[in-house]
Backbone as ProteinMPNN parsed JSONL, in Angstrom:
{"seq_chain_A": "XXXXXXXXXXXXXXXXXXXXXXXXXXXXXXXXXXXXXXXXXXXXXXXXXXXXXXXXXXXXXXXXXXXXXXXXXXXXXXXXXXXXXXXXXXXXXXXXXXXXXXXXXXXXXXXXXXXXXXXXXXXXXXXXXXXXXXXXXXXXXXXXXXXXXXXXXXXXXXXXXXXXXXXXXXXXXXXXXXXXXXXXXX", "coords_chain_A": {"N_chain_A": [[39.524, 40.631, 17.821], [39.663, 44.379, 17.47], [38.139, 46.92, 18.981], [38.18, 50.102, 17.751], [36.562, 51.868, 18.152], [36.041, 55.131, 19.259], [34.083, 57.388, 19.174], [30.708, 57.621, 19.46], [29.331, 58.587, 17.982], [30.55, 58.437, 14.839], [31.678, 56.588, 12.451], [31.848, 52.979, 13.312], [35.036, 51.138, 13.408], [36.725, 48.718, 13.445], [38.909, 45.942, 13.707], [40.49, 42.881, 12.501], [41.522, 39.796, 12.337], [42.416, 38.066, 9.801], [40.734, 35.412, 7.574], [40.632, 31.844, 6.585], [38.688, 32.355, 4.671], [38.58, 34.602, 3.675], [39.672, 35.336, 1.085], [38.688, 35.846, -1.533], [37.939, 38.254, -0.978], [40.431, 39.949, 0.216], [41.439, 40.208, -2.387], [39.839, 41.325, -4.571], [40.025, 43.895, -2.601], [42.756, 44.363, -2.004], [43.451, 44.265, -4.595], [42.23, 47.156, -5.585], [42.802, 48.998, -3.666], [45.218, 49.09, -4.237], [45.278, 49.615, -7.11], [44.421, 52.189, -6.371], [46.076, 53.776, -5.34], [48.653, 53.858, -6.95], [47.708, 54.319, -8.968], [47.755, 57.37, -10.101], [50.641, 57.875, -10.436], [51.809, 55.988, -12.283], [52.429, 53.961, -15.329], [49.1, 53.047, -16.813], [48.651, 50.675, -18.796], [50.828, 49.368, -17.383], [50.372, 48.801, -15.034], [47.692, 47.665, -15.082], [48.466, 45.24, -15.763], [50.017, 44.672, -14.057], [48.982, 43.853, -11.674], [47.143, 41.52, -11.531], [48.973, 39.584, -11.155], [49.935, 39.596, -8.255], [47.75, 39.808, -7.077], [45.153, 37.853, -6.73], [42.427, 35.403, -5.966], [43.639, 32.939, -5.521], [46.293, 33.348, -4.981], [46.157, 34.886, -2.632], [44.504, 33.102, -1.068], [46.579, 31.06, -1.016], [48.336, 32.787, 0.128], [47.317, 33.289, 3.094], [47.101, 30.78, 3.494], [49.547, 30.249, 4.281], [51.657, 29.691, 7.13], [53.61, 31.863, 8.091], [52.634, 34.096, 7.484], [50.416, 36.795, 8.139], [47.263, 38.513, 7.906], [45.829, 41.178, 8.691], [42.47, 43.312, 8.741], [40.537, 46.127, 8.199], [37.747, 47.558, 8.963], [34.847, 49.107, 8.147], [32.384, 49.429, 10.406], [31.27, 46.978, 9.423], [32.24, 46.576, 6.813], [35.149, 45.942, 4.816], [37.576, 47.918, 4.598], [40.451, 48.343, 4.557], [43.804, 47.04, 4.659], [46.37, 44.969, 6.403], [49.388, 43.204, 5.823], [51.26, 40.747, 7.308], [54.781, 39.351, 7.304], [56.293, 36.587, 8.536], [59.717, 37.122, 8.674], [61.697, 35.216, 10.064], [61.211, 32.398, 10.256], [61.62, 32.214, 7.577], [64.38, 32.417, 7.966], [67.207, 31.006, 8.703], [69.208, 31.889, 10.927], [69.487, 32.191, 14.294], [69.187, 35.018, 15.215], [67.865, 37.798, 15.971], [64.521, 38.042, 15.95], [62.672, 39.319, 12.906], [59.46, 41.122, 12.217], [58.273, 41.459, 8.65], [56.427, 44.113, 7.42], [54.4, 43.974, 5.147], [52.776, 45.021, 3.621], [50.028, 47.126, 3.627], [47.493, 48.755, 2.915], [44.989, 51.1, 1.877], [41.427, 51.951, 1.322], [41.047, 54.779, -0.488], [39.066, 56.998, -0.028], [39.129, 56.484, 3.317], [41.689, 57.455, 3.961], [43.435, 59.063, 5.834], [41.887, 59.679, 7.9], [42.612, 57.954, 10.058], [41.839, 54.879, 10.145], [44.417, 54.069, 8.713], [46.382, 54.566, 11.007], [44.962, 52.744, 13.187], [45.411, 50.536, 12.078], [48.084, 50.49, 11.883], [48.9, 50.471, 14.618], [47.878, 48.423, 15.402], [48.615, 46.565, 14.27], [51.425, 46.681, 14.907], [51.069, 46.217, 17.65], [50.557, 43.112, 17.427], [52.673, 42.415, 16.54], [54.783, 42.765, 18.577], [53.162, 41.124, 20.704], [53.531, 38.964, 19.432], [56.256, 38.679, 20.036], [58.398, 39.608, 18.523], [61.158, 41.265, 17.579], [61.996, 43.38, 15.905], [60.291, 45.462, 13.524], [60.345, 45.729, 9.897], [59.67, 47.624, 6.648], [58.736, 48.132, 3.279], [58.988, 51.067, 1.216], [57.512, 53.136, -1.245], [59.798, 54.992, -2.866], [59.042, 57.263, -4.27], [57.115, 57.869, -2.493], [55.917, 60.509, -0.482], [54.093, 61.185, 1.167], [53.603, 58.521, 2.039], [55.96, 57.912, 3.553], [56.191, 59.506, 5.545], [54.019, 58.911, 7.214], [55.13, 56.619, 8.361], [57.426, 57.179, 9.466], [56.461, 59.284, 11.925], [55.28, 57.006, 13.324], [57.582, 56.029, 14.363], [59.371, 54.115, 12.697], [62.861, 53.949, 11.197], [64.849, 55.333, 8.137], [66.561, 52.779, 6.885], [67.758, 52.006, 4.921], [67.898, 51.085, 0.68], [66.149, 49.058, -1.862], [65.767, 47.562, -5.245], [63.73, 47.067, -7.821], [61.818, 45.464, -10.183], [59.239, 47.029, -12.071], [57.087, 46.801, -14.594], [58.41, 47.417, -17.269], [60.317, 49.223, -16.046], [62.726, 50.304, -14.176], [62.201, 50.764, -10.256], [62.729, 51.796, -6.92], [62.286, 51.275, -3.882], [62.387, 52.562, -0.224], [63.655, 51.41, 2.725], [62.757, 50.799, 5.47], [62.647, 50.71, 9.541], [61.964, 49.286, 12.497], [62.126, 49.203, 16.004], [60.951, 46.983, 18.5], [61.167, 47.063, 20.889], [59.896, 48.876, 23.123], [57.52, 48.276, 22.961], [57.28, 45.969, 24.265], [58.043, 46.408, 27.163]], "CA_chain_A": [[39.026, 41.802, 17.143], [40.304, 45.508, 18.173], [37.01, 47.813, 18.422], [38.629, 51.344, 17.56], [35.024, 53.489, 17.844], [36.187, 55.927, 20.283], [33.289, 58.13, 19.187], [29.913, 57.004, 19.246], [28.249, 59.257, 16.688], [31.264, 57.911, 13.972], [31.196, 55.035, 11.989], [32.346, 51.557, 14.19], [36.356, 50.802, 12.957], [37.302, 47.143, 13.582], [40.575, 45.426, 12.873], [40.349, 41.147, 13.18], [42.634, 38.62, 11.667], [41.628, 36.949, 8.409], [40.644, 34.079, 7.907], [40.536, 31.882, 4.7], [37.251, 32.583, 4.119], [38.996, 35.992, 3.139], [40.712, 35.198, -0.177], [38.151, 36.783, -2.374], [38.122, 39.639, -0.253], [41.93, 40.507, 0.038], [42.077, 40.017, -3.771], [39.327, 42.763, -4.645], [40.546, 44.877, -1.565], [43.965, 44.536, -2.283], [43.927, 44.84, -6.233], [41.493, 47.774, -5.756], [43.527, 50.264, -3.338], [47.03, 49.236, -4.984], [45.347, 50.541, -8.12], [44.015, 53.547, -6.238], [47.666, 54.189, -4.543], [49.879, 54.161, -7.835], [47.427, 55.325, -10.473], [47.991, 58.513, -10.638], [51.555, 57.773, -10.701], [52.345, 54.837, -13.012], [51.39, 53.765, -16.481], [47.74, 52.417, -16.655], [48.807, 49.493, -18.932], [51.851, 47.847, -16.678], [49.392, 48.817, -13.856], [46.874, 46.693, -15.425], [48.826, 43.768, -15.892], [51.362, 44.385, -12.669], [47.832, 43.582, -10.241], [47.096, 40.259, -11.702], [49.971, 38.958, -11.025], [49.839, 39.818, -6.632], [46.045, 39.594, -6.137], [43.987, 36.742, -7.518], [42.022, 33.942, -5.194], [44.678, 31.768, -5.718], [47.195, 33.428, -4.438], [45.649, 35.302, -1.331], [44.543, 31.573, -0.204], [48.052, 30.662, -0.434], [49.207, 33.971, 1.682], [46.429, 32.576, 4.19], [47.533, 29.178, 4.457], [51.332, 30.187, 4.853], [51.419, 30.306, 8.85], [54.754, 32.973, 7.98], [51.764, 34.988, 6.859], [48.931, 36.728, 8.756], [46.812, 39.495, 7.842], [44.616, 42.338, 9.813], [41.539, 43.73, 8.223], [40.137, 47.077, 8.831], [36.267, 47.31, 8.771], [34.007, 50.149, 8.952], [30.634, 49.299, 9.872], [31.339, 45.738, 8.6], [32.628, 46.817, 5.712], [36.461, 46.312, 4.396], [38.031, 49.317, 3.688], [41.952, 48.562, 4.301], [44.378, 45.654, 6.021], [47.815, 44.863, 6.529], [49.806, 42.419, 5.587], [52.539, 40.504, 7.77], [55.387, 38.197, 7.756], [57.402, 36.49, 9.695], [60.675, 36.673, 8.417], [62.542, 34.234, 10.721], [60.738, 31.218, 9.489], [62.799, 31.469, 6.392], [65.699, 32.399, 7.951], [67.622, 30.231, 10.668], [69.707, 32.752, 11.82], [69.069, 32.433, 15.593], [69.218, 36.468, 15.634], [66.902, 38.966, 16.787], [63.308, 38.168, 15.057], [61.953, 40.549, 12.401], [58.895, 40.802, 10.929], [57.987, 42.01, 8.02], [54.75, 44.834, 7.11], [54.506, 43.671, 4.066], [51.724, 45.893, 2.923], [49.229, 48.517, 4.618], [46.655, 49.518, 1.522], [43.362, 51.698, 2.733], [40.503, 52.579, 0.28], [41.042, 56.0, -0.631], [38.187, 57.178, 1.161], [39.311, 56.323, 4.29], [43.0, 57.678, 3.91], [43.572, 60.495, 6.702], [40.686, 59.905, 9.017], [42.752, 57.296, 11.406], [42.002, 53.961, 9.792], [45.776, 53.822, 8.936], [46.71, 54.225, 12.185], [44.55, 51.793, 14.036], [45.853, 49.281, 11.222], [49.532, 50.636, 12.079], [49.178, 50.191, 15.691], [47.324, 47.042, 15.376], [50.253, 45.397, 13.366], [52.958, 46.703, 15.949], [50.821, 45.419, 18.975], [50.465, 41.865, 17.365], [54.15, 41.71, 15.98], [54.998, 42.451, 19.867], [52.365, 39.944, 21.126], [54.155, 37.5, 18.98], [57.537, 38.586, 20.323], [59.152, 40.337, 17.679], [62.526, 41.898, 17.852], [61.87, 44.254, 15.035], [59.711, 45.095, 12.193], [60.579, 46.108, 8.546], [58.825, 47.56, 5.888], [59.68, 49.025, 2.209], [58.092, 52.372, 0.791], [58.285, 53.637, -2.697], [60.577, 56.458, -2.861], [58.199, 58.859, -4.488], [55.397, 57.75, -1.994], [56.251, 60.918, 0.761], [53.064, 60.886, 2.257], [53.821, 56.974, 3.386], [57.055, 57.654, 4.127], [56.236, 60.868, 6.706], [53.366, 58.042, 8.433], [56.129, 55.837, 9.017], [58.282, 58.201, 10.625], [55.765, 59.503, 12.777], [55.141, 55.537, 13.432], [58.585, 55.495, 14.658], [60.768, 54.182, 11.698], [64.008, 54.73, 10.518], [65.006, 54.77, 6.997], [67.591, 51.529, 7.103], [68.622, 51.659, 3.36], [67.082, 51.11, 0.358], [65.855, 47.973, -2.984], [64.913, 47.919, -6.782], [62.809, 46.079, -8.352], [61.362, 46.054, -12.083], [57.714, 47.088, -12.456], [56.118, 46.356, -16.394], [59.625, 47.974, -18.206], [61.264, 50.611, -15.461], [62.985, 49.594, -12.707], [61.98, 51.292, -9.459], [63.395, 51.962, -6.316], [61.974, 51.463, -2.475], [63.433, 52.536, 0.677], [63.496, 50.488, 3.686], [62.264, 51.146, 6.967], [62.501, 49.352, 9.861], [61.421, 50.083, 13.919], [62.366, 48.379, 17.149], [59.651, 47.338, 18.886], [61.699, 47.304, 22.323], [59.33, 49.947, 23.597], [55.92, 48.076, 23.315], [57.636, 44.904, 25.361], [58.167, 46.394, 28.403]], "C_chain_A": [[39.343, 43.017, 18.003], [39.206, 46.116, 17.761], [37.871, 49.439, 18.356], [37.703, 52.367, 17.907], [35.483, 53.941, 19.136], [35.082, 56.905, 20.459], [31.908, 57.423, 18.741], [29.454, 57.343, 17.849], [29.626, 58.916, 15.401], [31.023, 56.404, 13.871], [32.348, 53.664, 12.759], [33.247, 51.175, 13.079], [36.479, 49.425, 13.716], [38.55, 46.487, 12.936], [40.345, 43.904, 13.445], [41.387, 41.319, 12.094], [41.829, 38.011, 10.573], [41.345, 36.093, 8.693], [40.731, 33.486, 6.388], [39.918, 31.682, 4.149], [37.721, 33.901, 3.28], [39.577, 36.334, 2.016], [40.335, 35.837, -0.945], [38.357, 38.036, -1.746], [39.423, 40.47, -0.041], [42.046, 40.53, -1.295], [41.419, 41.613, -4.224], [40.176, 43.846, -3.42], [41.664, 45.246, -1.763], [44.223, 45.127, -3.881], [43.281, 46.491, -6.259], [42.514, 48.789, -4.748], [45.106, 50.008, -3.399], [46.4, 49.885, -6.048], [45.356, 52.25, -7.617], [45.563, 54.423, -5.526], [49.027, 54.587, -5.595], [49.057, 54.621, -8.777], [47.159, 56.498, -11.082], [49.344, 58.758, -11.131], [52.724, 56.942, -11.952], [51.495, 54.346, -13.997], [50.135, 52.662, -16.453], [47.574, 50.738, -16.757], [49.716, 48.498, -18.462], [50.862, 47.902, -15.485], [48.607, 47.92, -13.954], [47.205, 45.309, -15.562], [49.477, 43.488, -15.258], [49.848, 43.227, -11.599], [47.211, 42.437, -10.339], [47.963, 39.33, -10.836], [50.563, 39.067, -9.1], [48.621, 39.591, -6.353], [45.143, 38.845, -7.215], [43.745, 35.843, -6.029], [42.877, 32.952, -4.774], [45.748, 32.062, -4.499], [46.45, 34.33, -2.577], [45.416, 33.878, -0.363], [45.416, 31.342, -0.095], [48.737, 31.341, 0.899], [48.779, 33.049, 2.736], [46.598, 31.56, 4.889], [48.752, 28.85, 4.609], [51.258, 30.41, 6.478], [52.578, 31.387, 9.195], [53.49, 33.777, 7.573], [50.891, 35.199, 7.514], [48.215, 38.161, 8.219], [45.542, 39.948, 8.943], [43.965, 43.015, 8.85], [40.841, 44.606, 9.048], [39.031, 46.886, 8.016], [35.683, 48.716, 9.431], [32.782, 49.992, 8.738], [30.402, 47.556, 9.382], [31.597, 45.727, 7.667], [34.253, 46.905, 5.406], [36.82, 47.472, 3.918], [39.613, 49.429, 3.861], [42.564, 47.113, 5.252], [45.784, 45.85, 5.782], [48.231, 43.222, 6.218], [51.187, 41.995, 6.055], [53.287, 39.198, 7.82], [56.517, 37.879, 8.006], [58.681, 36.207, 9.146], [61.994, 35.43, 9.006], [62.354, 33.064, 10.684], [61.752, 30.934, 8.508], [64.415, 31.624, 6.388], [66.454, 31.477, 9.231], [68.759, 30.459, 10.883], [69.041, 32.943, 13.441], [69.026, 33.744, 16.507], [67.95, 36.966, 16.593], [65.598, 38.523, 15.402], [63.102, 38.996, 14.419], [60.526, 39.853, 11.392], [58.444, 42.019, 9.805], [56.788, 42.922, 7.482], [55.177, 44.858, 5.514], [53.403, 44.412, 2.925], [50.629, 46.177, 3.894], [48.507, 49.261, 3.45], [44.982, 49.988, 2.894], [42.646, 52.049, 1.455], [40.61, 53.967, 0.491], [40.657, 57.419, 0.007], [38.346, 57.785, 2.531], [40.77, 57.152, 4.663], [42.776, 59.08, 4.372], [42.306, 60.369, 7.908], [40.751, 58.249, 10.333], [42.525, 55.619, 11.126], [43.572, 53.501, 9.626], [46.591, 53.389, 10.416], [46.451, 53.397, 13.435], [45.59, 50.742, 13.025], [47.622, 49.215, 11.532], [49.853, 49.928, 13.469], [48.538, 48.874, 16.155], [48.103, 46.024, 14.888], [51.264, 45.676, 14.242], [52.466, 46.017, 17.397], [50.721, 43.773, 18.837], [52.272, 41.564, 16.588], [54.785, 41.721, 17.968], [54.734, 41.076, 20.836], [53.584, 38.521, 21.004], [55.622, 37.9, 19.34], [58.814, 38.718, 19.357], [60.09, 41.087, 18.191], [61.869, 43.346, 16.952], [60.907, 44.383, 13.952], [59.997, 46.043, 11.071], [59.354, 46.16, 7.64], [59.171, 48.259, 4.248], [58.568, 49.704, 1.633], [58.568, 52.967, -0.503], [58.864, 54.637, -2.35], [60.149, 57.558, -3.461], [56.609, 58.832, -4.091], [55.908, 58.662, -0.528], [55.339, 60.983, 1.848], [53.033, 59.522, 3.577], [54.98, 57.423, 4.069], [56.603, 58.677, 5.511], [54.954, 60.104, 7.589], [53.975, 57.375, 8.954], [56.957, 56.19, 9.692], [57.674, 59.171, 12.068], [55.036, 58.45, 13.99], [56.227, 55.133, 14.651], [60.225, 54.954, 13.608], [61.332, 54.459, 10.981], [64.266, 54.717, 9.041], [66.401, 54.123, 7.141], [68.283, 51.049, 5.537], [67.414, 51.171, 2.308], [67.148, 49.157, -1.049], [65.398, 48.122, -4.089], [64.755, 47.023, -6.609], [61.934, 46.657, -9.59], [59.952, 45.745, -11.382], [57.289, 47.576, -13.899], [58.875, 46.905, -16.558], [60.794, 48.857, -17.154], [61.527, 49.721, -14.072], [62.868, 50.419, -11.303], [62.623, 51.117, -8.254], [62.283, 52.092, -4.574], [62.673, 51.509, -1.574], [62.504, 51.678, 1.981], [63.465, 51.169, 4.865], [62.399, 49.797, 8.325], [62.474, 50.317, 11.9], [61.668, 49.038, 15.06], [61.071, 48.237, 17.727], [60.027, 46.735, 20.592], [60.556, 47.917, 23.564], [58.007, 49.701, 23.552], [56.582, 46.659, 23.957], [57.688, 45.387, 26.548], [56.23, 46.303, 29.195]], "O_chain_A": [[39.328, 42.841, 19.222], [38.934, 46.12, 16.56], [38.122, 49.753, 19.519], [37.992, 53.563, 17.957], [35.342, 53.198, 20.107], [34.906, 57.367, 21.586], [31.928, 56.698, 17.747], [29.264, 56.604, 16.882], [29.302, 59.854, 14.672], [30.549, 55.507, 14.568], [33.566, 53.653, 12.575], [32.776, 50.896, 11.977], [36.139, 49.479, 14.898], [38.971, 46.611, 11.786], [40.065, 43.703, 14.627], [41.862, 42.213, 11.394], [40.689, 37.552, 10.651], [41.486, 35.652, 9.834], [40.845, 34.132, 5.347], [40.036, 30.983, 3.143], [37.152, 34.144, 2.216], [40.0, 37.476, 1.836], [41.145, 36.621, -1.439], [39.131, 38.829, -2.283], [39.357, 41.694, -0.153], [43.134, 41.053, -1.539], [42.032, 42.679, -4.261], [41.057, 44.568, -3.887], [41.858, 46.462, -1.753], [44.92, 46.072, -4.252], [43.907, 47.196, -7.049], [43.129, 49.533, -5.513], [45.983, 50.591, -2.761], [46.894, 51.007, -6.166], [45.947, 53.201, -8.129], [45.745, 55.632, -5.385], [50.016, 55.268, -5.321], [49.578, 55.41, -9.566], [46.584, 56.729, -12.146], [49.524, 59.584, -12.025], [53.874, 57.19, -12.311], [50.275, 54.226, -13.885], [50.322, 51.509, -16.066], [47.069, 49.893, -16.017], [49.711, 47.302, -18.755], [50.598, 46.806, -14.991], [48.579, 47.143, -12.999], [46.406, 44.374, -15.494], [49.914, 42.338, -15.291], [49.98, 42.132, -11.054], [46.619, 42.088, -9.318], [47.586, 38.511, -9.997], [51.642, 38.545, -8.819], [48.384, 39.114, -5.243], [44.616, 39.259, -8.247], [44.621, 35.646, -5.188], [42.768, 32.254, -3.766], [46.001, 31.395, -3.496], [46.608, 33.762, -1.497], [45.956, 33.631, 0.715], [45.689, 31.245, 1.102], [49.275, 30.962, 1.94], [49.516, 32.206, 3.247], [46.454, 31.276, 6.078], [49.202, 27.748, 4.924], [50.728, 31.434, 6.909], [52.634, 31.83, 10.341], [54.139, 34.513, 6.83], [50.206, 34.222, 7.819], [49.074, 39.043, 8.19], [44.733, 39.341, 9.645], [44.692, 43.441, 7.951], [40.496, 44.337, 10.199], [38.996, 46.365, 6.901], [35.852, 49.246, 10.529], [32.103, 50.168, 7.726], [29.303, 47.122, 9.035], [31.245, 44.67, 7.142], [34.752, 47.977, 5.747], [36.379, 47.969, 2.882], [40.161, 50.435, 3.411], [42.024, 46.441, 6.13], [46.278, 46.737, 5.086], [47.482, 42.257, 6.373], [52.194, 42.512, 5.571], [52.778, 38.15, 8.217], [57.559, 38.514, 7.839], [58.929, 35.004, 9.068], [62.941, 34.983, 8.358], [63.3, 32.38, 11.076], [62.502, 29.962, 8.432], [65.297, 31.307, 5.59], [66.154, 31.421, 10.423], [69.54, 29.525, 11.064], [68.178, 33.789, 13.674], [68.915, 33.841, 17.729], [67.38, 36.528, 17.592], [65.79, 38.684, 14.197], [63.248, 40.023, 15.081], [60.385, 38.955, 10.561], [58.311, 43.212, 10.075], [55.963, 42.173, 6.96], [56.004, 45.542, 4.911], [53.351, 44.282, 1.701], [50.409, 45.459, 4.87], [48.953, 50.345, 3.074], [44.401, 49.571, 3.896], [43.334, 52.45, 0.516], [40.294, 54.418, 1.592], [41.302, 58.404, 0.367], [38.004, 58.894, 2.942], [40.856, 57.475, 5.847], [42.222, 59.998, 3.767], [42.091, 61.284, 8.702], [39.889, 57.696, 11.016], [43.094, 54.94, 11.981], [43.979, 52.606, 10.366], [47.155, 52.354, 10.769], [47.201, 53.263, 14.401], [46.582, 50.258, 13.57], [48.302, 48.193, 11.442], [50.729, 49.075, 13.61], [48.759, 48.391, 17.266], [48.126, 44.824, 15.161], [52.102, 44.782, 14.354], [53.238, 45.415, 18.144], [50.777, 43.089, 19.859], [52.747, 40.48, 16.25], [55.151, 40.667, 18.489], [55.512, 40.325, 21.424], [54.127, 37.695, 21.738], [56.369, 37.169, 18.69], [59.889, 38.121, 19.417], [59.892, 41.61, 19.288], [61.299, 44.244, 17.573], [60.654, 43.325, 13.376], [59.875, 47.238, 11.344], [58.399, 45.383, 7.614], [60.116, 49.046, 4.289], [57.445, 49.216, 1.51], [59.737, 53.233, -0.786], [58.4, 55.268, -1.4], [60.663, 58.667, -3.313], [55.568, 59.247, -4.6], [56.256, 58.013, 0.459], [55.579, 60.889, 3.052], [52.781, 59.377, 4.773], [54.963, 57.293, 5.293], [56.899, 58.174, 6.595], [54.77, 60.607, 8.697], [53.707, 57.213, 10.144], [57.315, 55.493, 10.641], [58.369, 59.611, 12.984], [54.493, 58.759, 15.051], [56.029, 54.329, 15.562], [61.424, 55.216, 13.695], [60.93, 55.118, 10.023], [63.678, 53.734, 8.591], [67.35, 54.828, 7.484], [69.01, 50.114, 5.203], [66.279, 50.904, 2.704], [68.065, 48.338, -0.98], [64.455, 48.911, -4.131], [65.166, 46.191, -5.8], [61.534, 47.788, -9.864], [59.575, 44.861, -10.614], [57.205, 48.774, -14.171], [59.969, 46.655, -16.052], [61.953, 49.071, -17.51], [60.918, 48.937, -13.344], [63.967, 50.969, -11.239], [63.305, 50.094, -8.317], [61.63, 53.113, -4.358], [63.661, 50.774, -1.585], [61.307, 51.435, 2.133], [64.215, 52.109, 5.129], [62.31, 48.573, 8.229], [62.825, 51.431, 12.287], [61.276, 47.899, 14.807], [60.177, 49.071, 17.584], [59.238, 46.106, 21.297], [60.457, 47.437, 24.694], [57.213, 50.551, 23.954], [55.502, 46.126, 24.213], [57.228, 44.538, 27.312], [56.062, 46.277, 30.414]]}, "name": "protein", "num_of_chains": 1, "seq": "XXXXXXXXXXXXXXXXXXXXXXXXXXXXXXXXXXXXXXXXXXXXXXXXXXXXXXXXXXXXXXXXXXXXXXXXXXXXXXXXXXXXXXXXXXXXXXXXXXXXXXXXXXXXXXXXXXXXXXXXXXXXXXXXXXXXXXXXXXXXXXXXXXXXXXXXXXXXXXXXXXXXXXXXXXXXXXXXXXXXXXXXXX"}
């Protein structure tokens, strides 16, 4: 567990590791600030039927009990309010390259968004992709999300090219990021 409270009189930030007691909890958490992240942007009804289909019980237990899969949970107070989601791409690849892993998602309750939760959760995912001896880590950002993109660059990474992918009817477009993490090994 990473205690973040730098200030007493603020509310106690915590970042642990899941567990898979956590399945319900990533499902609400997760379905709940992906809605709050695209719905101002994207139609209500593919929205409604895109978030099924990534966050149910089912599948969060699965993430959980992939060991390519780990998540970090931010807590304020004991309370979830954002996590990350990482994995290890070199599992499925056996290319004997340079490791990468993947940030596979970084959602915060609304709330919380700008007051430093992000950034414990940022720097809490680059100190445990290190830990674990990561070469690199990758991540992909919608292309009309500039706010993420200008945390990630302030983060450190580059934009490395970009991917579509259909959401309900339209096909959308994310760019790729990706950050050495040379510079927390030494």
């Amino acid at each position: 567990m990473i205690d973040q409270n730098l200030n007493p009189q603020a509310p106690a930030l915590t970042i642990r590791p899941a567990t898979s007691q956590d399945a319900l909890l990533l499902t609400e958490l997760g379905a709940h600030t992906f809605y709050e992240a695209y719905a101002h942007s994207l139609p209500a009804g593919q929205l409604a039927e895109f978030i099924p289909t990534i966050f149910s019980p089912e599948l969060q237990a699965a993430e959980l009990a992939d060991p390519a899969t780990f998540f970090l949970i931010a807590e304020i107070d004991g309370t979830a309010v954002g996590y990350a989601t990482l994995q290890d791409e070199s599992v499925a690849n056996s290319d004997p390259g340079p490791r990468n892993l993947r940030l596979a998602r970084i959602y915060l309750r609304q709330e919380w968004t700008g007051r430093g939760v992000g950034s414990a959760l940022m720097g809490a995912s680059l100190a445990e992709a290190a830990r674990r001896d990561f070469n690199t880590i990758t991540l992909e950002v919608w292309e009309r999300n500039e706010r993420a993109q200008s945390f990630y660059r302030k983060w450190g990474f580059v934009e490395a090219g970009s991917v579509t992918f259909r959401f309900g009817s339209e096909i959308q477009t994310d760019l790729v990021f990706r950050r050495s993490l040379a510079d927390l090994k030494s």
